[in-house]
C-alpha positions as CSV (number, residue, x, y, z in Angstrom):
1,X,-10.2,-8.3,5.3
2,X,-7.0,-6.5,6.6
3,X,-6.6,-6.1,10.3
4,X,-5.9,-2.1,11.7
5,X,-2.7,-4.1,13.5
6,X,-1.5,-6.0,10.6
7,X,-2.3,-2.7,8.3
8,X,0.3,-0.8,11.1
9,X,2.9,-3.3,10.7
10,X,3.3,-3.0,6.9
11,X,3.2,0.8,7.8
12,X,5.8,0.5,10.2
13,X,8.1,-1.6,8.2
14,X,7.5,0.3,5.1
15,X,8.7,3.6,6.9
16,X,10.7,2.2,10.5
17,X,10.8,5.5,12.5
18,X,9.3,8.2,10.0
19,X,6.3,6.6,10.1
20,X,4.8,8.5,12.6
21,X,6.1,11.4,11.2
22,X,5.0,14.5,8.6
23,X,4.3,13.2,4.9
24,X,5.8,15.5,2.3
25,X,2.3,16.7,1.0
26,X,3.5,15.3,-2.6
27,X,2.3,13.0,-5.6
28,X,5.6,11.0,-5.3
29,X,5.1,10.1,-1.5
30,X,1.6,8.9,-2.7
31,X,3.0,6.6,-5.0
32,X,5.6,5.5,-3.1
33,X,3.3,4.1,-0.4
34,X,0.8,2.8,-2.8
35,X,4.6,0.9,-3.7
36,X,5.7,0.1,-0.5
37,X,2.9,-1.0,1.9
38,X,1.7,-4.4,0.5
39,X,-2.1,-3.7,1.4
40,X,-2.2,-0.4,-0.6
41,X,-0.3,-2.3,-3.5
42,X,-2.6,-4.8,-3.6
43,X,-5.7,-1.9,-3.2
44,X,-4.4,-0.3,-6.1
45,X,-4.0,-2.8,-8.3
46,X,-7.4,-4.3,-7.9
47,X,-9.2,-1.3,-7.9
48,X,-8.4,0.2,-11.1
49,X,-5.1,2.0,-10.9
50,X,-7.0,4.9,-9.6
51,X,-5.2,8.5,-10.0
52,X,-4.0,9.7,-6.7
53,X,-2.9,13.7,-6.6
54,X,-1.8,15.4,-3.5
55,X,-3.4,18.9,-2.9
56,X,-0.7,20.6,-0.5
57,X,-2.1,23.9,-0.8
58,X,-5.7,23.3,0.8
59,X,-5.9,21.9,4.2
60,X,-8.8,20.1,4.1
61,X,-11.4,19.5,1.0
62,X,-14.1,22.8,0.7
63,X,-16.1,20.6,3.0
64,X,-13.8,21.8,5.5
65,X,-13.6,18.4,7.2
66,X,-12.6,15.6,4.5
67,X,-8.7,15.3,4.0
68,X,-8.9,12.9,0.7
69,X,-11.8,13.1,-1.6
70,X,-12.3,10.0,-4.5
71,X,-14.1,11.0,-7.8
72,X,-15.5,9.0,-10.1
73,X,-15.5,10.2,-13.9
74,X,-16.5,9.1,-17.2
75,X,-19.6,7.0,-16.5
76,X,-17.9,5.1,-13.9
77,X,-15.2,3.9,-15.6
78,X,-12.3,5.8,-14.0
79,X,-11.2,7.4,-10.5
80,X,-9.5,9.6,-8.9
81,X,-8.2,10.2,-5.3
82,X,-7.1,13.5,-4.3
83,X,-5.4,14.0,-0.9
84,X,-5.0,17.5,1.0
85,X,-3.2,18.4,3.5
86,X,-4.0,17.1,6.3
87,X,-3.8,13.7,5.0
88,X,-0.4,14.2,5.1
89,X,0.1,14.6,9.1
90,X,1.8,11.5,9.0
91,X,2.9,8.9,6.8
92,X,0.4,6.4,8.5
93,X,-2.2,9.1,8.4
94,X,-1.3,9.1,4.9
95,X,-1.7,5.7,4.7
96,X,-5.0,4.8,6.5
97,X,-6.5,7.8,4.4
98,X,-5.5,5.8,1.2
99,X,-7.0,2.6,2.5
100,X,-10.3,4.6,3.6
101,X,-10.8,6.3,0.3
């Protein structure tokens, strides 16, 4: 189990001072985290190799409240994770929404 403060500190040394800061709403900052901060590597690997596609022209999901959404397809046997928006406030936003999902 990963702590929220040791989770922050991979954050924080992945991205130093941006990481409080907006998250281009793309698919390469989405795998560049999923690179960079060790938990989300390790996440990723583990957990299929899951697609991940950033949504930057919706806000939020047409729930109007959800900012990353997983799907599972093909009787279970694949995933994917789509973030919008608003998952990209931040990069540690972006971050604890890809630990979440």
């Amino acid at each position: 189990m990963v702590r929220e403060h040791q989770f922050d500190r991979e954050i924080d040394n992945a991205y130093v001072s941006r990481a409080d800061r907006e998250a281009p709403a793309t698919d390469a900052a989405l795998n560049n985290m999923r690179e960079n901060v060790p938990t989300l590597k390790n996440l990723y690997n583990k957990s299929g190799k899951p697609q991940m596609w950033a949504q930057s022209k919706m806000t939020y999901a047409s729930d109007g409240i959800s900012e990353a959404l997983t799907f599972i397809d093909d009787n279970m046997k694949t995933s994917h994770m789509t973030f919008f928006k608003s998952s990209f406030a931040s990069y540690r936003t972006l971050a604890h929404n890809c630990f979440t999902n």
